[in-house]
mmCIF file as Biopython writes it, N, C-alpha, C and O atoms, coordinates in Angstrom:
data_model
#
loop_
_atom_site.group_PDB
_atom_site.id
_atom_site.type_symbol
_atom_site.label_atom_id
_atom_site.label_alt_id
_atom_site.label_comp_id
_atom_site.label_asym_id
_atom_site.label_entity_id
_atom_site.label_seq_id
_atom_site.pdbx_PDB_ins_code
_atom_site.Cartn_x
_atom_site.Cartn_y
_atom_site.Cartn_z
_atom_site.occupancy
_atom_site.B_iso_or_equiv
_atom_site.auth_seq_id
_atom_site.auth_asym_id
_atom_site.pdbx_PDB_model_num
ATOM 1   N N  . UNK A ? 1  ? -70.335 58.497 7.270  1.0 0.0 1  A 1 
ATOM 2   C CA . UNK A ? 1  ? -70.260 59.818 7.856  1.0 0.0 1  A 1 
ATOM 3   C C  . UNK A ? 1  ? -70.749 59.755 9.303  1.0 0.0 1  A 1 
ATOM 4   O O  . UNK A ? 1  ? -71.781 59.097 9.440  1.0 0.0 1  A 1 
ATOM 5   N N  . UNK A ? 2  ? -70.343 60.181 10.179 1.0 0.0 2  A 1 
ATOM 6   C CA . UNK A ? 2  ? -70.511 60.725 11.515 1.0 0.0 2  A 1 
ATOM 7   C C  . UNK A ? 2  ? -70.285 62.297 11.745 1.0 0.0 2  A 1 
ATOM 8   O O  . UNK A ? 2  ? -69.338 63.050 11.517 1.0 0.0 2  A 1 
ATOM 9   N N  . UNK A ? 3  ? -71.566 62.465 12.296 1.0 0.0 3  A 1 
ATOM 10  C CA . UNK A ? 3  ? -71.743 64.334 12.559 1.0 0.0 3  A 1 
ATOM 11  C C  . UNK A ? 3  ? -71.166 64.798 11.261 1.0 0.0 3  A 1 
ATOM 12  O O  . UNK A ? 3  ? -70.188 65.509 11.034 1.0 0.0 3  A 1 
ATOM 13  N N  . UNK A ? 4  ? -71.813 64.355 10.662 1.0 0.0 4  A 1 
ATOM 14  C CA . UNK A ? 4  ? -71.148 65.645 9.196  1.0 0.0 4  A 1 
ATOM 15  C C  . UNK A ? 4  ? -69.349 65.653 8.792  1.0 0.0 4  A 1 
ATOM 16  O O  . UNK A ? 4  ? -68.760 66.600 8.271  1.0 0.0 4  A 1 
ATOM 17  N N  . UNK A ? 5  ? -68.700 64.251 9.224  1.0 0.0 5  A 1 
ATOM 18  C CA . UNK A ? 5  ? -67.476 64.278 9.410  1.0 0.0 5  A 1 
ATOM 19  C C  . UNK A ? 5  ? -67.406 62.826 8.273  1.0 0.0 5  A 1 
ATOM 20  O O  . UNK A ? 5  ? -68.357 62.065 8.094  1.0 0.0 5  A 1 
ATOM 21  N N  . UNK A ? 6  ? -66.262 62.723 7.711  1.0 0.0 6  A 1 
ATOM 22  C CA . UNK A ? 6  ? -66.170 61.180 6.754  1.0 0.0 6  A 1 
ATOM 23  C C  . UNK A ? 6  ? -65.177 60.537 7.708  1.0 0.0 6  A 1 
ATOM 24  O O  . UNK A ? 6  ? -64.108 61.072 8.005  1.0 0.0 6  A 1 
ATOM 25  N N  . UNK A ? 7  ? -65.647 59.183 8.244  1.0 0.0 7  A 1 
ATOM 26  C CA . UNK A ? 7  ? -64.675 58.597 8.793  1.0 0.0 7  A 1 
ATOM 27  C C  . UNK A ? 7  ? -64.097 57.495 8.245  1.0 0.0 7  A 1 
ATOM 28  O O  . UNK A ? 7  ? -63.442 56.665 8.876  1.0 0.0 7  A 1 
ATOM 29  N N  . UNK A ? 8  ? -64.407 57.467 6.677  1.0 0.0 8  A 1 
ATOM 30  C CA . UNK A ? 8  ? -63.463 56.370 6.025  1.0 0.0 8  A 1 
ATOM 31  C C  . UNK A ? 8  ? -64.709 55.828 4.905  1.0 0.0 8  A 1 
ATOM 32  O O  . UNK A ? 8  ? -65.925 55.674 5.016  1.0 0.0 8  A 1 
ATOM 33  N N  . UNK A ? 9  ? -63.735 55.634 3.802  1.0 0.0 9  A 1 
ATOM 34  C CA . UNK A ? 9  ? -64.266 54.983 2.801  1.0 0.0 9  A 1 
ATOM 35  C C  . UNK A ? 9  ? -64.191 53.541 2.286  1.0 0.0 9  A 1 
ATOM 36  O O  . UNK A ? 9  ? -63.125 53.284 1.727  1.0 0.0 9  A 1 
ATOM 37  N N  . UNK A ? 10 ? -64.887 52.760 2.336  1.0 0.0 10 A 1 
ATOM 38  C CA . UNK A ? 10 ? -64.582 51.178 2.540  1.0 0.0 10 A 1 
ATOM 39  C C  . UNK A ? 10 ? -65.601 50.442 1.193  1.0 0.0 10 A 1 
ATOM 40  O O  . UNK A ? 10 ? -66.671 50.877 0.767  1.0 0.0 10 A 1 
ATOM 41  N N  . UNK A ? 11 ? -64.957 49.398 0.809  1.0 0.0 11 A 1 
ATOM 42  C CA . UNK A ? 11 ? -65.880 48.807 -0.145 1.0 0.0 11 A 1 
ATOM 43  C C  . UNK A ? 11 ? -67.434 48.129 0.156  1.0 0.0 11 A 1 
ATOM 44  O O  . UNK A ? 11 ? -68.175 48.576 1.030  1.0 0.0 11 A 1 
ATOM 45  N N  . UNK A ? 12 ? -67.698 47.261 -0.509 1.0 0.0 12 A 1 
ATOM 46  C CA . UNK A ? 12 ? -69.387 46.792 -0.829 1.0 0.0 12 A 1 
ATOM 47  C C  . UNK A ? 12 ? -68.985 45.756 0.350  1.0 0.0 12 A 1 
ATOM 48  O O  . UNK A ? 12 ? -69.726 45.684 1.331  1.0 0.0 12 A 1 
ATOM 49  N N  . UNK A ? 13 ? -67.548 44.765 0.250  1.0 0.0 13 A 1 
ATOM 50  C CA . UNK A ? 13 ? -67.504 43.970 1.248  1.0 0.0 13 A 1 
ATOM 51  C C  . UNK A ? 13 ? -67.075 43.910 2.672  1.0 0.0 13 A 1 
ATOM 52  O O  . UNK A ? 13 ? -66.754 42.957 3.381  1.0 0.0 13 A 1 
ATOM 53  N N  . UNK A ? 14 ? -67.152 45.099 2.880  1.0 0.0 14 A 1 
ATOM 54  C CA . UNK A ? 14 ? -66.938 45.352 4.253  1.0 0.0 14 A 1 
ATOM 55  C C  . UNK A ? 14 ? -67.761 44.648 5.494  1.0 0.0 14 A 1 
ATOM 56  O O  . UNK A ? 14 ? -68.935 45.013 5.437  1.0 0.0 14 A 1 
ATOM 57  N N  . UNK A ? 15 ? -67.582 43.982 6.318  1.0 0.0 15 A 1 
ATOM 58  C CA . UNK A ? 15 ? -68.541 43.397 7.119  1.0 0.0 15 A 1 
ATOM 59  C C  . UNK A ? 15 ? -69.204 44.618 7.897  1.0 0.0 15 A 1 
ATOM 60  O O  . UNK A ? 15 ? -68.676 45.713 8.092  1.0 0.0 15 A 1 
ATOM 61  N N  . UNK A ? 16 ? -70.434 44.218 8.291  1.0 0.0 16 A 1 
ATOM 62  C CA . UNK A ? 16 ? -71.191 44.918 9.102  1.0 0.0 16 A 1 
ATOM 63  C C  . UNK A ? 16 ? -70.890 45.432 10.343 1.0 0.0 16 A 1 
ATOM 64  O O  . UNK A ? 16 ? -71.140 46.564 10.759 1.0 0.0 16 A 1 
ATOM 65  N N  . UNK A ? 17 ? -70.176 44.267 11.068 1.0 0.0 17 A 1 
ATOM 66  C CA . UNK A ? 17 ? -69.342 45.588 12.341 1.0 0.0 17 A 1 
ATOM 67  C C  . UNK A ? 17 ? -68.702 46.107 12.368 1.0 0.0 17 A 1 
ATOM 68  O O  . UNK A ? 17 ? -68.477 46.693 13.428 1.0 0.0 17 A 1 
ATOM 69  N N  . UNK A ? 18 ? -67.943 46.308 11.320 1.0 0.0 18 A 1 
ATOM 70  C CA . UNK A ? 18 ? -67.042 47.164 11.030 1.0 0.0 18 A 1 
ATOM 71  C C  . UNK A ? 18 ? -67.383 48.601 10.205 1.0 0.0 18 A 1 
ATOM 72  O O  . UNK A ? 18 ? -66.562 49.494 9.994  1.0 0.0 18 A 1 
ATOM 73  N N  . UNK A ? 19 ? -68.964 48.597 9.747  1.0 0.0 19 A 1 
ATOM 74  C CA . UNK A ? 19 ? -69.749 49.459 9.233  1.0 0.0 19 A 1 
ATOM 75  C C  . UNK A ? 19 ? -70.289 50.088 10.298 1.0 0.0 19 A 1 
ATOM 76  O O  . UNK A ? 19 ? -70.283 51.319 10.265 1.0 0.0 19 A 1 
ATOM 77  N N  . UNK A ? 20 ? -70.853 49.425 11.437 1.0 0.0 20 A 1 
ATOM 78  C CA . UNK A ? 20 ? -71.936 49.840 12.517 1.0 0.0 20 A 1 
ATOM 79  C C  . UNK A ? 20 ? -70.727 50.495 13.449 1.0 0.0 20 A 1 
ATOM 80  O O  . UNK A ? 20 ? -70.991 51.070 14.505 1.0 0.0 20 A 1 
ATOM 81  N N  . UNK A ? 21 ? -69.282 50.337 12.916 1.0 0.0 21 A 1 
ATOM 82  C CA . UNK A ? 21 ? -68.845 50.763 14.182 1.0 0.0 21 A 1 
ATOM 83  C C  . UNK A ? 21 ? -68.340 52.703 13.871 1.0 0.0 21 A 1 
ATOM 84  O O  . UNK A ? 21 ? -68.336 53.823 14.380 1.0 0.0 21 A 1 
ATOM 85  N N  . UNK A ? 22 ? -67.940 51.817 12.509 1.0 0.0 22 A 1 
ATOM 86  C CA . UNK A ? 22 ? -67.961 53.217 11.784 1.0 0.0 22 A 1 
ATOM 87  C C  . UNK A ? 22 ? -68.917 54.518 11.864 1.0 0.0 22 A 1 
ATOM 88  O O  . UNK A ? 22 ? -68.519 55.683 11.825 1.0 0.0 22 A 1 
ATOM 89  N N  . UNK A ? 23 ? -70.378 54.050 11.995 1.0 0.0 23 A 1 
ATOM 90  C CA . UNK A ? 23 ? -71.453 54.745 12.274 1.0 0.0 23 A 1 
ATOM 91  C C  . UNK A ? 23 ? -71.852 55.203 13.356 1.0 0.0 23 A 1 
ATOM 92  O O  . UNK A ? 23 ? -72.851 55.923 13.333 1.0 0.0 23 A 1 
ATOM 93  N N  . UNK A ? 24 ? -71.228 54.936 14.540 1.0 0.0 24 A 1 
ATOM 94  C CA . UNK A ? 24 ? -71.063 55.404 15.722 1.0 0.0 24 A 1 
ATOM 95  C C  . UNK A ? 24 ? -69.324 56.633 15.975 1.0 0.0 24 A 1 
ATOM 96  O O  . UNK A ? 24 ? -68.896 57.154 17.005 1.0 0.0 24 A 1 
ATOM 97  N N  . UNK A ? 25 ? -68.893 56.667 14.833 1.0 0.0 25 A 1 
ATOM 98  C CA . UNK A ? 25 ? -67.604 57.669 14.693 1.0 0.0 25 A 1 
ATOM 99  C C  . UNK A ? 25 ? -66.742 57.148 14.782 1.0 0.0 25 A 1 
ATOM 100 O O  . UNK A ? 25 ? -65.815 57.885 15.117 1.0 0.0 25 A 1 
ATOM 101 N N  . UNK A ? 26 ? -66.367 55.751 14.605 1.0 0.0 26 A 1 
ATOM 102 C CA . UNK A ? 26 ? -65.115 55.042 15.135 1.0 0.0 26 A 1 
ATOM 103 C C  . UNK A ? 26 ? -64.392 55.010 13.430 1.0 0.0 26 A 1 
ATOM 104 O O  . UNK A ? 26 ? -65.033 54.652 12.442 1.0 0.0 26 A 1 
ATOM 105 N N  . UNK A ? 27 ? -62.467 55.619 13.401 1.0 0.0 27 A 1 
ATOM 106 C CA . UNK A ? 27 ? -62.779 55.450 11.986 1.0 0.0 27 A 1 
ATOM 107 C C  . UNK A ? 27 ? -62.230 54.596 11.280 1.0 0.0 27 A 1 
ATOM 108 O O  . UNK A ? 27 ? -61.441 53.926 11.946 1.0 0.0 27 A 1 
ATOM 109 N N  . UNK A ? 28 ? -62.289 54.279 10.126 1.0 0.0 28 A 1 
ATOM 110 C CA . UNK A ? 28 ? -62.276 53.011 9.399  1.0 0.0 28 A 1 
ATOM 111 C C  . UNK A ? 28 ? -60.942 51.824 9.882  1.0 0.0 28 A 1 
ATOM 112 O O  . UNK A ? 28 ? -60.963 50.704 10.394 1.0 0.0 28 A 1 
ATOM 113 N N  . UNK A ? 29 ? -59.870 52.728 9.421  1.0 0.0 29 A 1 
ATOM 114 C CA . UNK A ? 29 ? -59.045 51.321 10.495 1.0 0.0 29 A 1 
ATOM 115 C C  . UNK A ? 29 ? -58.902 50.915 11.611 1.0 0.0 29 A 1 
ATOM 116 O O  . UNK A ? 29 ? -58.010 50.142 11.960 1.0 0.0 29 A 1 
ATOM 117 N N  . UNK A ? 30 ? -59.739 51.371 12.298 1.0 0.0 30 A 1 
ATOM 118 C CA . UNK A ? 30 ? -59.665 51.468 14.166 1.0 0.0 30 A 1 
ATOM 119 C C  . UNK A ? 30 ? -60.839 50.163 13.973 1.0 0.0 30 A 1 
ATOM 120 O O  . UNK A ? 30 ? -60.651 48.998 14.323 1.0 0.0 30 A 1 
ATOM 121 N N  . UNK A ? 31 ? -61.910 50.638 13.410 1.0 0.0 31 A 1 
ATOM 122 C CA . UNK A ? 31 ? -63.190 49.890 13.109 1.0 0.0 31 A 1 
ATOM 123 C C  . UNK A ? 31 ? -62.898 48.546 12.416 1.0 0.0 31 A 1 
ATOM 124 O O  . UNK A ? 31 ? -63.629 47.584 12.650 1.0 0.0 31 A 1 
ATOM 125 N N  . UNK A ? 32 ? -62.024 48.462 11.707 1.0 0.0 32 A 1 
ATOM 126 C CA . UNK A ? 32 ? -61.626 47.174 11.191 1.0 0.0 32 A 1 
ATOM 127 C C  . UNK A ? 32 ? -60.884 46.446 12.189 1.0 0.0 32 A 1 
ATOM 128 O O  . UNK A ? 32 ? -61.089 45.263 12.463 1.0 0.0 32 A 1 
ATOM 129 N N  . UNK A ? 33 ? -59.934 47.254 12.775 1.0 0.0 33 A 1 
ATOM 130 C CA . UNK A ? 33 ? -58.764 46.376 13.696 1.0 0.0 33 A 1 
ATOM 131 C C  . UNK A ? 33 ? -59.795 45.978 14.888 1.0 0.0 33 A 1 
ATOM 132 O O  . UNK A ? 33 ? -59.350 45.076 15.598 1.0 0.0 33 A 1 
ATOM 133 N N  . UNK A ? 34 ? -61.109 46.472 15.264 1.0 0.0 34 A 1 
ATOM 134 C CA . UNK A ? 34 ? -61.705 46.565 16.900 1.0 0.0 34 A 1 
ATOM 135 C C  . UNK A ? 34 ? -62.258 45.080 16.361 1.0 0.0 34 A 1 
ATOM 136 O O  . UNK A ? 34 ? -62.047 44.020 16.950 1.0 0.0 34 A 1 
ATOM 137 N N  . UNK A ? 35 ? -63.069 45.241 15.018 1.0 0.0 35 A 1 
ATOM 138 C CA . UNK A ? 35 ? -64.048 44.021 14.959 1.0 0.0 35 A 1 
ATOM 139 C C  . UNK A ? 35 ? -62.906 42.776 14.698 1.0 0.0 35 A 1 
ATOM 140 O O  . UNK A ? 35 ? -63.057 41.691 15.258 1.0 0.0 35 A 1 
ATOM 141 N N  . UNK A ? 36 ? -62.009 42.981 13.995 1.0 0.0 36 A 1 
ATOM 142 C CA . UNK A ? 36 ? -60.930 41.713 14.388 1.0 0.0 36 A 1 
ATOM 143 C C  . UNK A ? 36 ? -60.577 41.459 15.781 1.0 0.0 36 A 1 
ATOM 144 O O  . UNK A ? 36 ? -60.470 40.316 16.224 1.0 0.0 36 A 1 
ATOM 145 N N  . UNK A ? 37 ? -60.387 42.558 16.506 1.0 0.0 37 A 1 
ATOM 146 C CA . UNK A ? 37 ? -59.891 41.729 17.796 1.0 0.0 37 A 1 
ATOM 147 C C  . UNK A ? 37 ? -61.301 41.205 18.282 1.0 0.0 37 A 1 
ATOM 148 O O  . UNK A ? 37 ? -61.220 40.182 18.962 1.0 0.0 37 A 1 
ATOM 149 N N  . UNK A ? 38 ? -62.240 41.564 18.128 1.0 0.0 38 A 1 
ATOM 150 C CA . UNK A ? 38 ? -63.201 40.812 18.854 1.0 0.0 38 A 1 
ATOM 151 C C  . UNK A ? 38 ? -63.665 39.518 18.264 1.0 0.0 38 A 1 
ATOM 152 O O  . UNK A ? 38 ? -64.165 38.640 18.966 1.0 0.0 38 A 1 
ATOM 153 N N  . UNK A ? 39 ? -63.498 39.401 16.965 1.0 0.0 39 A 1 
ATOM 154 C CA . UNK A ? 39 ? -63.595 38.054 15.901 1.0 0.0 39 A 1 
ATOM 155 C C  . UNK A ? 39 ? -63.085 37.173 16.702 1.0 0.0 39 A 1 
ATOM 156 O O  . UNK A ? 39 ? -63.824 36.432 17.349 1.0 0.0 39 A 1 
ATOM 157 N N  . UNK A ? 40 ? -61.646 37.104 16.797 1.0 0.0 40 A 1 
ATOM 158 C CA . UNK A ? 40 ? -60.707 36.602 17.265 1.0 0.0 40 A 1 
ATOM 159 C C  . UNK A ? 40 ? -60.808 36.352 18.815 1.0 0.0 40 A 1 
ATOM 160 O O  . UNK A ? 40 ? -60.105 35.448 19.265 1.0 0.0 40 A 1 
ATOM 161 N N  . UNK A ? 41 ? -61.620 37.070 19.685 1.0 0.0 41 A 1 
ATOM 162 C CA . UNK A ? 41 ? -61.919 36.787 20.956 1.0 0.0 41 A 1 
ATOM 163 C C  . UNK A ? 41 ? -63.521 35.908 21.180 1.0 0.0 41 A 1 
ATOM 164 O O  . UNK A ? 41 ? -64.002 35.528 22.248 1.0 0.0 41 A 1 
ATOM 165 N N  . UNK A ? 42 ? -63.945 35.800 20.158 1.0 0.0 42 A 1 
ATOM 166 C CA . UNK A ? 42 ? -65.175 35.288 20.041 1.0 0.0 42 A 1 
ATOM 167 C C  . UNK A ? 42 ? -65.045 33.575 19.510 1.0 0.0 42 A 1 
ATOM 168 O O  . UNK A ? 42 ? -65.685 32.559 19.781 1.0 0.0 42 A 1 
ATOM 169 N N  . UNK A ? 43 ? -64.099 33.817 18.799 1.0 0.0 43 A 1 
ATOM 170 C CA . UNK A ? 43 ? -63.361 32.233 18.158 1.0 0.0 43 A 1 
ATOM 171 C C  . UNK A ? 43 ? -62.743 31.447 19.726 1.0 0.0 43 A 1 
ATOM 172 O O  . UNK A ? 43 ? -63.036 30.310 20.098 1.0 0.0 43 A 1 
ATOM 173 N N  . UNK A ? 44 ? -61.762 32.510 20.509 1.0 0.0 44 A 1 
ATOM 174 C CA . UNK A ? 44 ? -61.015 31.500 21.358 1.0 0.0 44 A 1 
ATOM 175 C C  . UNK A ? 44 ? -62.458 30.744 22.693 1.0 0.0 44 A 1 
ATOM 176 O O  . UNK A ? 44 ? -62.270 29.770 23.423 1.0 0.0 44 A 1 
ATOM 177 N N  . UNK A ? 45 ? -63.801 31.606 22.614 1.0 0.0 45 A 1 
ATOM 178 C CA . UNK A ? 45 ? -64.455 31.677 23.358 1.0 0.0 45 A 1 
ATOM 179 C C  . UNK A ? 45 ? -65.146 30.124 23.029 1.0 0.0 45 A 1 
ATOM 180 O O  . UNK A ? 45 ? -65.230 29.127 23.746 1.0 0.0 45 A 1 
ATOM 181 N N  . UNK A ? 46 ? -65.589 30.376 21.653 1.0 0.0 46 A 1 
ATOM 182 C CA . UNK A ? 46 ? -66.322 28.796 20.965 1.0 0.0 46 A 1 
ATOM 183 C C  . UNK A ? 46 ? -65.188 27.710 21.102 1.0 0.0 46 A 1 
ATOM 184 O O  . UNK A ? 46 ? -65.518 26.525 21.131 1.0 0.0 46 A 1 
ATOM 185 N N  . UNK A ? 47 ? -63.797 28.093 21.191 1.0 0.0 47 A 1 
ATOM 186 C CA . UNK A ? 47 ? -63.021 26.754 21.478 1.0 0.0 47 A 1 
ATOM 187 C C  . UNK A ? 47 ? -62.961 26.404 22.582 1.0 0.0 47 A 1 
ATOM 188 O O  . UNK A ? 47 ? -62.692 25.208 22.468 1.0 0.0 47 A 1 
ATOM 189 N N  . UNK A ? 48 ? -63.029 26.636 23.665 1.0 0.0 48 A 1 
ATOM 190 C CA . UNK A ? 48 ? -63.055 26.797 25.348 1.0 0.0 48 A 1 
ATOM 191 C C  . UNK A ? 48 ? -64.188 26.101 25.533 1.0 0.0 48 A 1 
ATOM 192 O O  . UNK A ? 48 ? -64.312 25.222 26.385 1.0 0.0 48 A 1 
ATOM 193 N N  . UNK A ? 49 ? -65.600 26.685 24.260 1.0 0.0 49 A 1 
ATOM 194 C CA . UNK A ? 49 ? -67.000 26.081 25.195 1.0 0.0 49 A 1 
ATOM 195 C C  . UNK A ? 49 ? -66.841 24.571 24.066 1.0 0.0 49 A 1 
ATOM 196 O O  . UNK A ? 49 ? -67.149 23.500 24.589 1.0 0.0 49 A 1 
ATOM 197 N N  . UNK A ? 50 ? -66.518 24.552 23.044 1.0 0.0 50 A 1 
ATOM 198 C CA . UNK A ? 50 ? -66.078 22.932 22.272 1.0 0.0 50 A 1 
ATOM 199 C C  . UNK A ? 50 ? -65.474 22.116 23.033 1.0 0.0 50 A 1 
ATOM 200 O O  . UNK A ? 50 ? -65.612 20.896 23.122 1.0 0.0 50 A 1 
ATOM 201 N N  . UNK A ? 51 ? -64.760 22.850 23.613 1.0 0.0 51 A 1 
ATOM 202 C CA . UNK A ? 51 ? -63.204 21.740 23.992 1.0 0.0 51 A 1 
ATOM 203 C C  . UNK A ? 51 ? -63.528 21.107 25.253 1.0 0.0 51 A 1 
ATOM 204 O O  . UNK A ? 51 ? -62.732 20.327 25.775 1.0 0.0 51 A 1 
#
């Protein structure tokens, strides 16, 4: 919930940024798709500093 509003109902395994983002009003599939794109920008980042 945000401000007294439901912004999505998600299971037990939901990751945490996608919970915390939720909790700031962002709603559930926006919050899922944001923390994937950043997953995914955080991965190409560790291959750049590996490589």
């Amino acid at each position: 919930m945000y401000r007294g509003r439901v912004v999505g109902i998600v299971g037990p395994d939901t990751p945490r940024d996608v919970i915390g983002l939720m909790m700031a009003g962002v709603p559930a599939d926006e919050a899922a798709r944001t923390a994937a794109e950043h997953q995914t920008a955080l991965s190409e980042v560790d291959e750049e500093v590996d490589g």
